[in-house]
N, C-alpha and C positions, 0 to 999 in steps of 0.2 A: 382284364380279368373277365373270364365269362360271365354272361350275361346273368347276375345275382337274384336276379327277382323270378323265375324258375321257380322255386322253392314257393316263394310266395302264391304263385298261381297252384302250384299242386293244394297244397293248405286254402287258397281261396275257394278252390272245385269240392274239397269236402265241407265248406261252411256250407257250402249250396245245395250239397246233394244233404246234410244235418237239416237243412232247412225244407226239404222236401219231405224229410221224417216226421214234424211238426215242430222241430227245434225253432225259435226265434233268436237267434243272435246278431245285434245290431252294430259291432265289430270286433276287432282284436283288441278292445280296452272291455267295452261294454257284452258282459257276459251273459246267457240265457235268461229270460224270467221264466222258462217253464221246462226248467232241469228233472223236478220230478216228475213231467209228463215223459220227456225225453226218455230220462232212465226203466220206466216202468216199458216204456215202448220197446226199448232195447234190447231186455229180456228177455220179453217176446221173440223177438228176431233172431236174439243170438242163441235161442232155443233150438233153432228150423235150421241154423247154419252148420255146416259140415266140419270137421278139422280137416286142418293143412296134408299135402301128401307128403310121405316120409321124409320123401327128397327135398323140398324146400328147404329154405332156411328156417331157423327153426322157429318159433312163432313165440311173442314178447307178450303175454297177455295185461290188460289195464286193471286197475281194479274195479272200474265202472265198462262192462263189456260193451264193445261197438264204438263209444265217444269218448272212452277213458285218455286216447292216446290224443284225441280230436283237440280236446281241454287241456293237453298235456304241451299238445304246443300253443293253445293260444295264451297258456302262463309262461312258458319258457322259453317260444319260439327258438331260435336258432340254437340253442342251447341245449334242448331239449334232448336231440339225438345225442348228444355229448352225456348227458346224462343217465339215459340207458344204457351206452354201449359202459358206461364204465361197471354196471351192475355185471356183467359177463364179459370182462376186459380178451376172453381169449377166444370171444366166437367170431370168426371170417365175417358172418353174416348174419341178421336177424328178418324178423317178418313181420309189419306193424296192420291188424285187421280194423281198420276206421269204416264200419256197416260193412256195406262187403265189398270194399275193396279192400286191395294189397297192395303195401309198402313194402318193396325191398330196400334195407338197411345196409350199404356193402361197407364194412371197416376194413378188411385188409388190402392190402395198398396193391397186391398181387392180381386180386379178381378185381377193382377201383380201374385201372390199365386194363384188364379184358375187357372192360364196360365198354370203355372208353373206344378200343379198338373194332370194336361192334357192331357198326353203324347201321346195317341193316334189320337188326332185332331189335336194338335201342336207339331211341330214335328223340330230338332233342326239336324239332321244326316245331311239331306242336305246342310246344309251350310259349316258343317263339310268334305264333300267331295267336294266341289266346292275351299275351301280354299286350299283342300291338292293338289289339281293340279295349279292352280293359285300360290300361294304362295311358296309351297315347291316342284315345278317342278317336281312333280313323272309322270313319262314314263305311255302313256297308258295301258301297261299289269297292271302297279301296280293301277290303278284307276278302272279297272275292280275287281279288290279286295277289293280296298275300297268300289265299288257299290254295294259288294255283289254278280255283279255276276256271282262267281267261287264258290261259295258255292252249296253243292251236291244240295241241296233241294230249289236253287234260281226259281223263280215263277216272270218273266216278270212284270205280272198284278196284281202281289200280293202287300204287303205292303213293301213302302221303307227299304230297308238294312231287308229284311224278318223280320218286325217288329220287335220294339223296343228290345225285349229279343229273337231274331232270332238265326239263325246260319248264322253271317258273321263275318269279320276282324272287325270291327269298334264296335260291342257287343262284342266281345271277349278281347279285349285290353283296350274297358274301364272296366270292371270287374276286369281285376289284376291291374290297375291301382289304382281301389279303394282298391283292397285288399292289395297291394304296400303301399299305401297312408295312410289305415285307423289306429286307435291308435293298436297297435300291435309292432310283432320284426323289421319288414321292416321300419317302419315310425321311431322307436329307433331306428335303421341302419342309416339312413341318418340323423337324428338330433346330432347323434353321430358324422358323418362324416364331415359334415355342419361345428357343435360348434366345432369340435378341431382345423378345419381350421381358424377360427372368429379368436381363443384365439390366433393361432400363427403371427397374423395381428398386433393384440392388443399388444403384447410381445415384437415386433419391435419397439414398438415406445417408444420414448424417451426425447430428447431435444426441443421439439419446434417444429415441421417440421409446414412447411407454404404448404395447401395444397388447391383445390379446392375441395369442399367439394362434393359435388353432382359427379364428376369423383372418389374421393378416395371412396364411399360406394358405388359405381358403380362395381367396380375395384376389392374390398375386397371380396362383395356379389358374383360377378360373378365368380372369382376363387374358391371361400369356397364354391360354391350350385356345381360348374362342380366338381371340385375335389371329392366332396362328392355321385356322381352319377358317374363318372367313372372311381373312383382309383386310384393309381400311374401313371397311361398311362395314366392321362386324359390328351389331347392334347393344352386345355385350358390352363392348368398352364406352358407346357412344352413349347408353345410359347405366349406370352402376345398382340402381335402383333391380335389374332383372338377376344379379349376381343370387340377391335374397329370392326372387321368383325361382330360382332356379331350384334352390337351397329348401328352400319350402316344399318344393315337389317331391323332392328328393326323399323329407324326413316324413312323408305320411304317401307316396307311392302307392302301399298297398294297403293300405284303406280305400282310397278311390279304385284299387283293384277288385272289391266285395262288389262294386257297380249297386249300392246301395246306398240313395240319399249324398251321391259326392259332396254338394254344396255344405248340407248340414255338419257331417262327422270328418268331412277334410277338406274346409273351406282355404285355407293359405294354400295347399296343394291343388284345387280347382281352380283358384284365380293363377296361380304361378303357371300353371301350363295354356291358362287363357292369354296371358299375355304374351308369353313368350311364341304364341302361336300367331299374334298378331303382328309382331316384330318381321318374324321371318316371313310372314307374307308379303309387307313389306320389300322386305329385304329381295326374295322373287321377282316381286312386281316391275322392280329396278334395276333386277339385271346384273345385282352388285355380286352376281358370284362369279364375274366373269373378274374379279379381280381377288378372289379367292385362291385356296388351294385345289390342287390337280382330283385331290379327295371328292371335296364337295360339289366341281364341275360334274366328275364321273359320277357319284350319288345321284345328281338332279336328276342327270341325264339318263341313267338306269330307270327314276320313276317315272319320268314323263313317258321314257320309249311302252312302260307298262300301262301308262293310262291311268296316273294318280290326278286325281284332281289337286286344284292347289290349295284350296285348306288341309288333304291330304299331307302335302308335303311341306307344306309346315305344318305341322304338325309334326311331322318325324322329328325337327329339329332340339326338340326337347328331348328326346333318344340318343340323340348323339349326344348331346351336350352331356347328358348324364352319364352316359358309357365313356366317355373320356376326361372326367374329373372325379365324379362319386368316390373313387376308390383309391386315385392316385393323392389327391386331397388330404383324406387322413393317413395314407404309407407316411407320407410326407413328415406331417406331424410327428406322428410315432417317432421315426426313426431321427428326425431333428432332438425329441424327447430322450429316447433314448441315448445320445451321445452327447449332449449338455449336458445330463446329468451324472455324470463318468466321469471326471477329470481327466482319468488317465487314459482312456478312448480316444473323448476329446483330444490331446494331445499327442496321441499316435494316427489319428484319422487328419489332423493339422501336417503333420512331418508327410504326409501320404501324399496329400493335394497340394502343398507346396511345393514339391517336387513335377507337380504338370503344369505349374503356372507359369508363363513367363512376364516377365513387364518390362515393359518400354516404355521411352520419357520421348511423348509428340515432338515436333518443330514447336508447337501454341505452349511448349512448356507441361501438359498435362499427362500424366502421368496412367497408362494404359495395364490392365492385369489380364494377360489370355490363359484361358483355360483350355488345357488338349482335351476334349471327352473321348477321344478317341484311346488314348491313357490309362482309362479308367482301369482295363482289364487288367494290363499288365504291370502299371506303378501303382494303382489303390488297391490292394488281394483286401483289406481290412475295411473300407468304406465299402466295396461289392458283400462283403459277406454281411455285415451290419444291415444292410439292404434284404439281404434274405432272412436274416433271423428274423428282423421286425415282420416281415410278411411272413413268417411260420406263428408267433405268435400272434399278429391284431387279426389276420384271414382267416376265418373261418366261415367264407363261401360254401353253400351246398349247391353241386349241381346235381342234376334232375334229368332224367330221360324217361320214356316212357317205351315200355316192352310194347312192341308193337305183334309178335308173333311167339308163340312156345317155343322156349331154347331152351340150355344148358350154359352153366358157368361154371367155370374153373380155369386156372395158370397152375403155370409149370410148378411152381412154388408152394403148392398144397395138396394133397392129397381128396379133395373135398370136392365134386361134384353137385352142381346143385339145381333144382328144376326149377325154372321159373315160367309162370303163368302170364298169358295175357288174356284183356289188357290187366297192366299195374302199371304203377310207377317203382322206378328206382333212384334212389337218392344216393349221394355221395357226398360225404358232411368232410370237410377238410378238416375240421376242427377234432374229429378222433386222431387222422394220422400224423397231424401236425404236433399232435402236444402229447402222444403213444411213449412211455418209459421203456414198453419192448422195440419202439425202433429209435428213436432217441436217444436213449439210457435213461438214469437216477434222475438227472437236472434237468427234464425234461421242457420243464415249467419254469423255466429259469431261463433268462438273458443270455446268451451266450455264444457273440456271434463266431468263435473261433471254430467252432465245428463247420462251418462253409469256408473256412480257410481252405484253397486248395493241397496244400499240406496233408492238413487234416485229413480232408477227404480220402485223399490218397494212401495214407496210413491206416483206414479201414478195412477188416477182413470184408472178403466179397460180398457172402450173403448182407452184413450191415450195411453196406453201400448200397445194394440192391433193394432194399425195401426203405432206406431213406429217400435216394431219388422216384423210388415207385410214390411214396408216401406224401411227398412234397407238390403239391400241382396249385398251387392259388391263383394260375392262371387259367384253369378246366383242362382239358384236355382233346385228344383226338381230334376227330372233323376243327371243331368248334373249342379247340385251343384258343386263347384268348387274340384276335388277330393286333391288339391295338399296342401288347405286351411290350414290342421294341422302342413305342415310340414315348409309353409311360413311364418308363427302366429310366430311360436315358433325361427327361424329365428332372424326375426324382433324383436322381444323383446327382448331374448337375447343379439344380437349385440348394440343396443339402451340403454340396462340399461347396460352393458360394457363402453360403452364412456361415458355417463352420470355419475355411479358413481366411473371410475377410471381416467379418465381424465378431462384436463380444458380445453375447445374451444371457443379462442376468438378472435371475430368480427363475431358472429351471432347476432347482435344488434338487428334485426327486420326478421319476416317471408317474403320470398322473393318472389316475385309477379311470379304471374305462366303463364305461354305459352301458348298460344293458342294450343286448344288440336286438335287432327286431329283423324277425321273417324278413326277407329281400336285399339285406343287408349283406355286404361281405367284409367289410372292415369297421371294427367299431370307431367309435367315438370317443374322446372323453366325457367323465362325469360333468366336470367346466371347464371352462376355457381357463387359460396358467397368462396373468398376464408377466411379462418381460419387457424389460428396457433394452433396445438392440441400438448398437453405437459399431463404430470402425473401430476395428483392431488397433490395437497401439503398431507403427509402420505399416499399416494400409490407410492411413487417411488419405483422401484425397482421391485416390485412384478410383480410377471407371472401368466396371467387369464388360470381361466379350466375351463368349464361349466360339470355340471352332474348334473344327475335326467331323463335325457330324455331316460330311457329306462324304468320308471315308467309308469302306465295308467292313462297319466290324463284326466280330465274331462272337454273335449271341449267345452259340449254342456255350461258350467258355464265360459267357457272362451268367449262365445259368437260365437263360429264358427259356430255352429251346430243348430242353429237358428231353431224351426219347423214353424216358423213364423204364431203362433198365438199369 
């Protein structure tokens, strides 16, 4: 999924620029003590400030002008836009004024895809290197690399990171990351490495264990994605204690993203990225990623050829680790939640995955269960669709781009022309078109995963198909499609139809109410963790899982990843 914390930094850039107003805010918990200096100051300002020009979208005004909307996300954070747009459920577009800047709000899924396809006016780098120093503490030589500019041909006045397909670190490191990532040997490399880890999780269990649910697929994921990215030395598995370091960082990110008092207001997330930072320097120092994956060789080697130093780069490795679990972590959860608690799901997503298993009984007498992932598409239509319903409703990722130049927006699909200023930012809140009764229908809000039935789909008049694939993106879109998508798909479903059809989990009675989600966040949480007793199926005891197929070519774009979103 793309990169979540976007959001967060735009919302961190107005705490800063509130704090240059005379605002004191000490985080996203800890609210102003001098709200009535604030407000009297505002009035002031928003006296002398101009209205929007006709063309924009149209402008959403607070009831406290200038910080109304400021406070409106640090109460509702990701939520927030979800809750404006539903005030005006039928405008394309809205305009949010935080002092003097501008928020554009895009809701329909039509002009969301123009964004997207935009690259040159909206522009997504910068937020990407605002995050790497904010969040992942890289030393100023290494940020000067990130800007680009240490590259031979860097141009001051030219276009950020020497434009989109330039010569700098941040264009050169997403490229192998998609070529890393894409269906190929490297993407069968880690699914290979991932599913042998899943199976040996699966293979331990036996009698009953009483576990908390949402920490054991925490736990499993995040050992089987490290181990599978960096080998025998992965430092991950060798101490279990960094699983919470990691976890830690993860749940207070962008508080340490304010770059105010980290120690004090997000001390478990400063020590979790201190250690984990010492691990992998380690890890460097030793050489051990020469028995990694093809991923993390080509990574190194990208940062060295730029000239990162090596607290630099480890340091990044708390980046990856986050971008490749945070959000497959809890899909996972959900959608295991979701289909326990169904019987009759349950039971037709059992008839699904039994049908790609095969088993055989060793010479040693033991008794083997292979699972085809390769299958998935064309014998599971109802585990793949369950798979996206759940990420329609727990994803409510915002990405974020930043108008770099004065343009125009509009698709074919509207009649609506709309001027947008820079600089601004632009947001893209998945959470309006994900849960929209005009592209969804009635049930919008509702479970339901037979509408990604192929079928289904298929029995759609156009326009509805059209503005639900438009509507749908929890993995971002455009340039900066989520590159990691194929390799977390295939993850997740695996692991999912493993507990589903070789074990029993009981006390998932009901789907468990979700957490308030927080700025930077794309997939919630639960309220608590559900604990369950997980034991072997009645005719599968005994048997040891293997996943294969994943070094096959499958066919994403029919798995739904690869979206063109028309």
């Amino acid at each position: 999924m793309e990169f979540s914390n976007a959001s967060a930094i735009s919302f961190s850039n107005e705490l800063a620029r509130s704090q240059r107003h005379g605002s004191s805010m000490f985080s996203a918990v800890v609210i102003t003590t001098a709200i009535a200096v604030v407000l009297g100051m505002s009035l002031v300002v928003a006296s002398k400030m101009g209205e929007l020009d006709a063309d924009e979208p149209m402008l959403l005004k607070p009831r406290f002008p200038l910080i109304g909307h400021l406070f409106g996300m640090l109460r509702w954070q990701v939520g927030y836009m979800q809750m404006l747009s539903s005030k005006i459920p039928t405008h394309p577009a809205f305009t949010l004024r935080i002092f003097s800047s501008r928020i554009y709000v895009i809701c329909d899924p039509s002009l969301i895809q123009a964004v997207y396809r935009n690259t040159k006016a909206f522009d997504f780098g910068q937020f990407v290197v605002e995050s790497s120093q904010r969040a992942f503490d890289i030393g100023e030589a290494g940020m000067k690399i990130i800007r680009g500019e240490t590259a031979p041909n860097y141009d001051p006045s030219g276009p950020y990171l020497n434009g989109n397909n330039g010569d700098s670190y941040l264009n050169e490191h997403h490229k192998l990351m998609l070529e890393a990532l894409s269906p190929g040997t490297g993407l069968s490399e880690l699914n290979k490495g991932v599913l042998d880890k899943v199976a040996e999780h699966l293979n331990v269990i036996d009698g009953g264990e009483k576990v908390g649910l949402y920490r054991w697929v925490r736990d499993v994921l995040t050992l089987a994605t490290a181990d599978a990215l960096y080998g025998p030395h992965d430092p991950m598995n060798a101490d279990h204690s960094l699983i919470d370091n990691l976890w830690d960082f993860e749940e207070n990110m962008t508080l340490l993203m304010l770059n105010l008092l980290p120690t004090i207001i997000a001390p478990k997330a400063y020590r979790g990225r201190a250690a984990i930072k010492e691990v992998f320097r380690k890890y460097y120092e030793n050489h051990y990623e020469l028995t990694g994956s093809t991923l993390i060789r080509a990574h190194l080697a990208c940062a060295q050829k730029w000239g990162f130093s090596a607290d630099d780069i480890a340091n990044f490795e708390i980046s990856t680790l986050f971008l490749a679990t945070t959000n497959s972590v809890p899909t996972s959860f959900w959608q295991l939640s979701y289909i326990l608690s169904s019987p009759s799901l349950l039971h037709e997503i059992q008839k699904e995955v039994e049908g790609i298993v095969k088993r055989e009984r060793k010479e040693d007498g033991t008794e083997e269960a292979v699972m085809d992932i390769a299958l998935f598409q064309s014998r599971c239509p109802l585990l793949v669709a369950t798979f996206h319903e759940t990420l329609r409703l727990i994803d409510a990722a915002t990405s974020v781009r930043a108008v770099v130049e004065p343009t125009t927006l509009t698709s074919s699909g509207l009649s609506s022309i709309f001027s947008l200023k820079s600089p601004s930012v632009i947001q893209l809140p998945s959470g309006i078109t994900h849960t929209s009764p005009s592209i969804w229908g009635p049930d919008a809000s509702s479970f339901n995963p037979t509408r990604f039935l192929p079928s289904k789909k298929r029995a759609l008049d156009k326009e509805t198909r059209r503005k639900q694939n438009q509507g749908y993106f929890p993995f971002g879109g455009g340039k900066h499609l989520c590159p990691g998508r194929h390799f977390a798909m295939m993850e997740i479903l695996a692991f999912v139809a493993g507990i589903v059809v070789g074990f029993e989990v009981a006390g998932m009675d009901s789907v468990p109410d979700r957490a308030f989600q927080k700025l930077g966040t794309a997939v919630r949480k639960p309220v608590a963790d559900v604990e369950v007793r997980v034991k072997r199926r009645v005719g599968w005891e005994g048997v040891r899982w293997r996943f294969e197929g994943g070094r096959e070519r499958l066919d994403f774009k029919a798995l739904g990843t690869d979206s063109d979103g028309e």
